[in-house]
N, C-alpha and C positions, 0 to 999 in steps of 0.2 A: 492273619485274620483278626481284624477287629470283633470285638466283642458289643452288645448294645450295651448304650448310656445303662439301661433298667439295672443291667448283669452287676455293673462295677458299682451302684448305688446301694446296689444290696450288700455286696462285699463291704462297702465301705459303711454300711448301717452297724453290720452284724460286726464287723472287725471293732469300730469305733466304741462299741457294748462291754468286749472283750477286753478292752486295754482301761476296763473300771472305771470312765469318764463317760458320761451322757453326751448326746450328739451336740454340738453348741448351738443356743436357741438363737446364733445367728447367723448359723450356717444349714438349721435346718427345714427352710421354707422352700431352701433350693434345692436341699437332697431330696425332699419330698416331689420338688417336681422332675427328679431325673428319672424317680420311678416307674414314672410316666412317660419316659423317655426312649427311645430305640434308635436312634440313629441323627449324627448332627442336624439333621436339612432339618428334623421337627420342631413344632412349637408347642411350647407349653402355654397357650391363649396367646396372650398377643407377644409372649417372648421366644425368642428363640432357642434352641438348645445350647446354641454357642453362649449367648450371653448368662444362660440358666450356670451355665460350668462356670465359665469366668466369673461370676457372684459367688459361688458356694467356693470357689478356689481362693479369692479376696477373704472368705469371711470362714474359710478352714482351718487356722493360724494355727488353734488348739491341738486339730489331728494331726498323732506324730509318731514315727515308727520306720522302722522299715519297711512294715504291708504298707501304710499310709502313704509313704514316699512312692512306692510303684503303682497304688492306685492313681496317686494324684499325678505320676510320670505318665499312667494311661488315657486321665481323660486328657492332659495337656497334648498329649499325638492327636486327640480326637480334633483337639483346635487351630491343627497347622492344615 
């Protein structure tokens, strides 16, 4: 069972807090719109959620970890 976009954004706010580095301000225009996110088929205005992930995943370089790696292994299932 897939999880929504919102669930794993929040994970990855709160974990990214955790590991003593601030979100990267340029990575977080997209986490902020995952929040708002529940399921691929949505749009955050005129983007999609697929493309919402694929941006914050281009510009995540910074988040790193093991939790980080199976976030980031979760939304990438959400984009096959």
């Amino acid at each position: 069972m897939t999880r929504e976009i919102h669930e794993i954004a929040r994970d990855i706010h709160d974990d990214w807090r955790l590991i003593g580095k601030g979100v990267s301000p340029y990575a977080r225009p997209y986490l902020d719109a995952m929040h708002t996110l529940e399921k691929i088929e949505d749009n955050y205005y005129l983007d999609s959620a697929d493309s919402v992930i694929r941006y914050f995943l281009a510009n995540a370089q910074t988040y790193r970890g093991e939790k980080a790696k199976a976030l980031k292994a979760e939304l990438k299932a959400l984009l096959k």
